[in-house]
N, C-alpha and C positions, 0 to 999 in steps of 0.2 A: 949609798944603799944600806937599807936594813934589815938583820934577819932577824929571824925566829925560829921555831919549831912549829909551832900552831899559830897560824893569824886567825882570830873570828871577829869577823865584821860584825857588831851588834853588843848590847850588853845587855839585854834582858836576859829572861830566863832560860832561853834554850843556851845563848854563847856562857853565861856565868857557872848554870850546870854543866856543861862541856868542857869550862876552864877549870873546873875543879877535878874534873874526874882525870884528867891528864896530869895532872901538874906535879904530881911526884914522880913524873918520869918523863916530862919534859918542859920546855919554856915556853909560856904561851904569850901571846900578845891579844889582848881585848882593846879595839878601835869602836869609840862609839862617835859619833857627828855633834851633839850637842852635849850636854850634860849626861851621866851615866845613870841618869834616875829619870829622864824625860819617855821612854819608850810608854809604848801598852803595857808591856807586864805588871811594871808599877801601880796602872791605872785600871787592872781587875779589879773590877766586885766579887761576882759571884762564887767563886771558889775553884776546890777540882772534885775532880767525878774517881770514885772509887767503892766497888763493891763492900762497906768496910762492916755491915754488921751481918751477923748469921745467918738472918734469915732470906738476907740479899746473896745475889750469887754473880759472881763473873759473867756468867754463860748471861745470864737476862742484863747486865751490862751491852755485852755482843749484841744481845737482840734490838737492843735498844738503839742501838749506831747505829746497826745493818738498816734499822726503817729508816732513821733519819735522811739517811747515807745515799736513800732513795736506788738501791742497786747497782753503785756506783761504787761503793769499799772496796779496798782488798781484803778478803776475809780472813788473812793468813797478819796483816800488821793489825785490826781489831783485834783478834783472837789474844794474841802476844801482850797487846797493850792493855786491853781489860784485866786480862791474869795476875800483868805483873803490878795492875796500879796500885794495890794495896803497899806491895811490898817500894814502890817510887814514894808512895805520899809517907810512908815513915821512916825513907831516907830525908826528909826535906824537915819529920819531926827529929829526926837525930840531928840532923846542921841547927837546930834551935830554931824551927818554924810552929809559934804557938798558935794552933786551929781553934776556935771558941769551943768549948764544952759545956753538955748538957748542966743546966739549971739545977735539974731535980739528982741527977749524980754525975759530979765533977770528976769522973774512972769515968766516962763516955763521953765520947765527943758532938756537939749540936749538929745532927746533918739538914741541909735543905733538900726540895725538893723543886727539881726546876723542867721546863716545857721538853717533851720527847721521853723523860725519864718514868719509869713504870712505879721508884717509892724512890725514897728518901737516900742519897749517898754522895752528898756534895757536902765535902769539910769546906769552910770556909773560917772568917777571920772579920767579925761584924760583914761590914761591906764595902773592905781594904784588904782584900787578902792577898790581892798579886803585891801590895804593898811590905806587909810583912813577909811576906815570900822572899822578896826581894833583900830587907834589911837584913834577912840572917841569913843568905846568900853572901853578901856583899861584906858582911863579918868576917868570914872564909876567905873572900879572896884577900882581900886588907890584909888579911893575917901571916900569907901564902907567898914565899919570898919567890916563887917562880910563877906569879903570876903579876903583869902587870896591865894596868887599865888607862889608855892613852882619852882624855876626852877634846872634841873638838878637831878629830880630824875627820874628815869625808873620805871614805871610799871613793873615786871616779869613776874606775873598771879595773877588770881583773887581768892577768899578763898571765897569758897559755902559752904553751908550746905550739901550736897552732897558729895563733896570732905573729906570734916570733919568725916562725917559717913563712906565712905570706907578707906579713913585711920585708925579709929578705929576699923575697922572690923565692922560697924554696919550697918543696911542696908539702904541706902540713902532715904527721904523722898521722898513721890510722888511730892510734888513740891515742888521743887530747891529754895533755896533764897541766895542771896549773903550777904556777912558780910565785904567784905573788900578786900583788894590786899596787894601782900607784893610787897615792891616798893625799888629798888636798888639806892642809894645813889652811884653818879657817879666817884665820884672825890675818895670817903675812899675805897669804895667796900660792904660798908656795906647792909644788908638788912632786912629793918625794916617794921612790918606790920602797916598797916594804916585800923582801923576798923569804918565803916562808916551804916548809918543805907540803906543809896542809894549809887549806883555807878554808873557813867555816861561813857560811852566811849566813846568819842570824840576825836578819837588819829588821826584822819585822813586819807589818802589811803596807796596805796602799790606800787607806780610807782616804787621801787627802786627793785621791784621783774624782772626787764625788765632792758637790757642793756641801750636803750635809753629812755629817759623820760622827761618830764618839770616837773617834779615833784620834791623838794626839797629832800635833803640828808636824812632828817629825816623820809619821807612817808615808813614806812617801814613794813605798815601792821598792826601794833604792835595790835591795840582794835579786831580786825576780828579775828587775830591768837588765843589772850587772852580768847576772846568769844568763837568761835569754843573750843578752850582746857577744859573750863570750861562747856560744854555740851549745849550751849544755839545753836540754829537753823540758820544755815547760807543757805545765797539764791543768786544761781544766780548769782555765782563767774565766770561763764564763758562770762561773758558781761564787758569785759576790751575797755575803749575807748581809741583810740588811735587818738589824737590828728592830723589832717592835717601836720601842722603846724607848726614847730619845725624847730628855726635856723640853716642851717647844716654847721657849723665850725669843720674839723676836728683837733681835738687835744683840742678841750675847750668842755666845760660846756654846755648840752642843753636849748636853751632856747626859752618860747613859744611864736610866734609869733602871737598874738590876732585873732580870729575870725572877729573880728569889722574890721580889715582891707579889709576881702572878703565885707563885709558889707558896706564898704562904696567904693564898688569900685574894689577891687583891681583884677586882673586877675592872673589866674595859666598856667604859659608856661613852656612848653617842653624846651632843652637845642636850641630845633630849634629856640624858639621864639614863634611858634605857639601855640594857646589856644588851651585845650584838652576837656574841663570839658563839651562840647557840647556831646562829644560821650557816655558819661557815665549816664548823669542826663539832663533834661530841666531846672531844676532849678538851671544851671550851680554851680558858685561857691557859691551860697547857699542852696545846697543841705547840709543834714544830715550829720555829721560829716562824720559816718562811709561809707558814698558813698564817701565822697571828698577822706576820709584815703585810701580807697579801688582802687580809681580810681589812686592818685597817684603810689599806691602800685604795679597796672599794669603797668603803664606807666616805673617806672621806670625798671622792667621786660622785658617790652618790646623792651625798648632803651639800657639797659645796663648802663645806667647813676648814677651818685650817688645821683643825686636831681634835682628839678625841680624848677622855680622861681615864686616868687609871686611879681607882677610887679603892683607898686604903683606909675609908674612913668610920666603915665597920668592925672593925679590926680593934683592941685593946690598943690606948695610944702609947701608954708607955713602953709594951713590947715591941713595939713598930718603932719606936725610936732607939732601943737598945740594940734590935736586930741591924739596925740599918743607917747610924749616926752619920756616915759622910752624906749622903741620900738628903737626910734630911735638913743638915746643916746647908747644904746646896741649894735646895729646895726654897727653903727660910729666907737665905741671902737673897732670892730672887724673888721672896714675900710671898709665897708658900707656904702654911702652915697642912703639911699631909694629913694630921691625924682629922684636920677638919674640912679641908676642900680636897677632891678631885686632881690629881697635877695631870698639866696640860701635857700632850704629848704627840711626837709621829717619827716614823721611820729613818734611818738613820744607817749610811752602808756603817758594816761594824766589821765585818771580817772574808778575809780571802781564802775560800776552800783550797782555790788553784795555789798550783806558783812551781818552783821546779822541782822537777821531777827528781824522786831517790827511788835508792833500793831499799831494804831491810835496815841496810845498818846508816843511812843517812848519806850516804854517796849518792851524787849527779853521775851524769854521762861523761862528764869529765871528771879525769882519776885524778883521786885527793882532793875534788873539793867537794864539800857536803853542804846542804843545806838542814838547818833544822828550822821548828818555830814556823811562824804564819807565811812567810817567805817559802816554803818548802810544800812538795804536795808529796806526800807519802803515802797516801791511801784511805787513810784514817778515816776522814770527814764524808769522803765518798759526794754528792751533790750537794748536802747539806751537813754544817755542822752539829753534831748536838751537843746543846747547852753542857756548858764546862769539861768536856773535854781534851781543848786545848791549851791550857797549863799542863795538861796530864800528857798531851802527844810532845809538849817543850821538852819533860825531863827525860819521859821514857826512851826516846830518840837519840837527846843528848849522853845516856849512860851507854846505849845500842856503838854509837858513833864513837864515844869516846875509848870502847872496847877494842873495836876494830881499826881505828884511829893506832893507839897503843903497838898492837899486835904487830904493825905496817914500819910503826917510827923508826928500830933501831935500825934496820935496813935502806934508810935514805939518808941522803947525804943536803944538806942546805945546799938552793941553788948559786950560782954564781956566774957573774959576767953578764949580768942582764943590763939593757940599755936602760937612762934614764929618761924622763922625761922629756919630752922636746917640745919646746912651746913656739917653735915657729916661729910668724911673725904677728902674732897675737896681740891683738890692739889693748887699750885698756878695756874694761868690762862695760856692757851693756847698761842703758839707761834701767834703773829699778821697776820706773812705771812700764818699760814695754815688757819686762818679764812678768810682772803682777799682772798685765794684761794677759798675756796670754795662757797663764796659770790658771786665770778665773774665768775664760770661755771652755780652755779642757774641761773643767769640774763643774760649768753651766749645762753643756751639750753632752755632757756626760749623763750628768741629773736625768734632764728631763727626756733624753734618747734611749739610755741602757740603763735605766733602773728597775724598780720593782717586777713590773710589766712592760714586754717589749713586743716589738713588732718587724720586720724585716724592716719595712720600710726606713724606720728608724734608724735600725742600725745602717743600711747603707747610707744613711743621711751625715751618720758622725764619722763614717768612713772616710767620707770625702770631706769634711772639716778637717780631722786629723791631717788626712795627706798634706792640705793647707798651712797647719800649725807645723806640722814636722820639717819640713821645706824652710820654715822661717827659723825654729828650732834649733836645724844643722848651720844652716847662716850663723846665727850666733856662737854656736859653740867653737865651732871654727877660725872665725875670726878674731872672736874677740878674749881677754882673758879669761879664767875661770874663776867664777865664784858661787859659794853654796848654792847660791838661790839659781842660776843656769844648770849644775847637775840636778837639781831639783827636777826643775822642770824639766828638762832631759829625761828624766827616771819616767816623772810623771805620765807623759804621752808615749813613753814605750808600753809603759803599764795599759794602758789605755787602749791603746793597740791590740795591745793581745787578747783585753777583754772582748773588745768589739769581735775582731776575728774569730776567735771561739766562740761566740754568739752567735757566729754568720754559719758556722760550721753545724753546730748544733739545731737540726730541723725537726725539733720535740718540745714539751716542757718537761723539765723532770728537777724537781727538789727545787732549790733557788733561782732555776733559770726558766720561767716562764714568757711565752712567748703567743701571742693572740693568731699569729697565722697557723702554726701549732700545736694546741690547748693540750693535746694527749700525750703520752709518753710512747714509745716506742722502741720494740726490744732490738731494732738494728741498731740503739745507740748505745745499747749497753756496754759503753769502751769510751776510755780516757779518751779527750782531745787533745790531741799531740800536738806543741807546735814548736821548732827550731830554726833557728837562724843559719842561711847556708850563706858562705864566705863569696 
């Protein structure tokens, strides 16, 4: 067995902000599953959101979530988070995070301006900003003799006092505490527990639960599924944003095409050429995500087409290439030249409003473990998220957490005497091609049942596929040994699960969750969808 002081599962920016703010007063442990530079945070564009010049104010920050958020925020984690964003985004300029600065006076920083936002307050970093976010994060911990970053091992689940008690037959505490996870070593198979006095999930989203996505290989749900499993309170998994925006190459890799370009400019045509986005919204192409996702989503329904363009070719070229070099370099590899054609383009799930449920200071339902990051439903996003916010809810959460984290340490004691692993009589691991099968019907029937536009009918349709897939699911995991790609997929159709059933629950449209039997919003829904796992 191994301890710690802090385990956070994850190593983007919510768990690497959370291991720094701890680390002078205690030992933390960052477990990530593949490389520590593969998550989404790396893979930001667009920047963060902060009130940062005069004329801008906090309070029209607020205003600006609360619409997006579609009546769904808590006003009390907005309120907090807009205030203090100023003073987050120049702790991340004190760790050495260089934001692009204005052109015409380098003493000011370049802000964009992106869909739901009333002007201009997104620092960014050309159109790699979670990028450099991350390297001078990752300076810090390198540097920080109490901090160490384990990569390649998986989380599996998490080890409660709950869990402990109904294993023994004894009857689980009235409230839950966590002691640890047992965590699958990638490369042996082995799996060894990791006992920690706090557990942080910071694993990231679940775009990989959907056929199309900008979300990297590894989003696969993994801290939401683990959470839900372990009994803690998940919210508002029916709030999947699906990104405008997404390269459309067939035959390659999704990949996302910034917001910052509507922002600065760019126009959305039909394959006629014609701009559409008058018919759908006034605030054309900086309307809310989910109207630009939605508006495309019709268009292409209504044409029959496989995508529609985002034309940046009115635009000076050489500013479009300065603003926006990974974009374009991408663009180009796939023989696109932006500043002279249209790039092809459609929807793409990009981000998880839902996922488990905290308080104020990043705590679940169970004591000690916190989620932060896209993994975590806090309040913030409300039904929909608004553009660049969520870098900003990663650190502000993580210093919240890391506070009250502190406050809690010297008073505990590392757990001990916990059981290991038992692997039964666990055969060798499942054939590759029946897990890649079943991987790739969740994220088919996912697609085309619970996406942009849904219907009951629907979802009860992937209800009963899921029940199907689960069934075969637990077969394997049971039996056979464990390897990444089974907790994967494990992760995956829990995820999925939860989606669908907060879909089924939800008898409105409001914000990202649109639904044809539906169409209106209604004020008996204005409250989180709860959903927990009883033992």
């Amino acid at each position: 067995m191994l301890t710690t002081d802090v385990l956070v599962i994850g190593s983007g920016l919510a768990g690497l902000r959370l291991a720094l703010s701890l680390a002078d007063q205690a030992h933390v442990t960052v477990l990530t599953k593949r490389t520590r530079v593969q998550g989404s945070s790396s893979q930001a564009q667009g920047g963060i959101a902060a009130a940062w010049r005069p004329e801008d104010s906090w309070e029209a920050h607020v205003d600006d979530t609360l619409v997006a958020g579609a009546g769904l925020c808590r006003r009390e984690v907005v309120e907090r988070t807009a205030r203090e964003a100023k003073l987050r985004v120049q702790e991340l300029i004190d760790f050495g995070v260089e934001f692009d600065r204005s052109k015409d006076d380098p003493h000011l920083y370049d802000l964009h301006q992106e869909g739901g936002h009333s002007t201009r307050r997104i620092l960014h970093a050309k159109d790699l900003t979670g990028s450099e976010i991350m390297r001078a994060l990752f300076e810090r911990v390198d540097a920080h003799p109490n901090i160490e970053v384990h990569e390649h091992l998986m989380v599996v689940d998490l080890l409660t006092e709950g869990w402990l008690a109904r294993t023994n037959g004894d009857i689980p505490p009235s409230e839950d505490r966590v002691l640890g996870a047992y965590v699958l070593e990638t490369s042996s198979g082995e799996v060894e527990l990791f006992a920690a006095k706090v557990v942080a999930l910071c694993a990231g989203g679940a775009g990989q639960v959907y056929l199309h996505t900008t979300n990297p290989e590894v989003a696969s749900g993994d801290g939401i599924a683990m959470g839900y499993r372990a009994g803690a309170r998940v919210a508002n998994m029916e709030f999947v944003q699906f990104h405008p925006t997404s390269l459309y190459y067939p035959g390659g890799r999704s990949f996302l095409i910034s917001e910052a370009l509507r922002g600065e400019g760019g126009v959305l045509r039909g394959a006629d050429g014609e701009p559409f986005m008058a018919r759908y919204d006034e605030r054309l192409e900086l309307a809310p995500r989910d109207i630009v996702a939605r508006a495309i989503d019709a268009e292409l329904k209504r044409t029959g087409d496989s995508c529609v363009y985002l034309d940046m070719t009115h635009l000076p070229a050489d500013e479009t290439r300065a603003h926006f070099p990974n974009i374009d370099a991408w663009c180009r590899a796939s023989g696109i030249d932006l500043t002279k054609r249209p790039i092809p383009v459609v929807p793409a799930a990009h981000y998880v409003c839902g996922g488990v449920m905290t308080d104020l200071h990043g705590e679940t339902s169970i004591r000690n473990l916190f989620a932060l990051g896209e993994n975590a439903c806090t309040g913030l996003h409300g039904a929909n998220r608004l553009a660049s916010n969520s870098l900003l809810e990663a650190v502000s959460f993580a210093v919240h957490a890391g506070v009250e984290i502190g406050r809690r340490l010297g008073d505990m004691s590392r757990p001990q005497g916990l059981p290991e692993w038992d692997t039964g009589n666990a055969g060798d691991p499942v054939e590759q091609v029946t897990t890649a099968h079943l991987w790739d019907e969740i994220r088919r029937f996912m697609w085309n049942y619970v996406g942009i536009v849904r219907t009951s009918r629907r979802l009860r349709r992937a209800r009963r596929r899921l029940d199907l897939v689960n069934e075969e699911i637990r077969d394997h995991y049971w039996d056979y040994q464990l390897t990444p790609d089974i907790v994967e997929l494990r992760n995956i159709a829990t995820v999925a699960e939860l989606v669908v059933e907060s879909a089924l629950r939800r008898r409105e449209s409001r914000g990202l969750h649109y639904i044809l039997d539906y169409p209106e919003s209604d004020r008996r829904f204005v409250r989180e969808t709860v959903l927990q796992r009883r033992a």
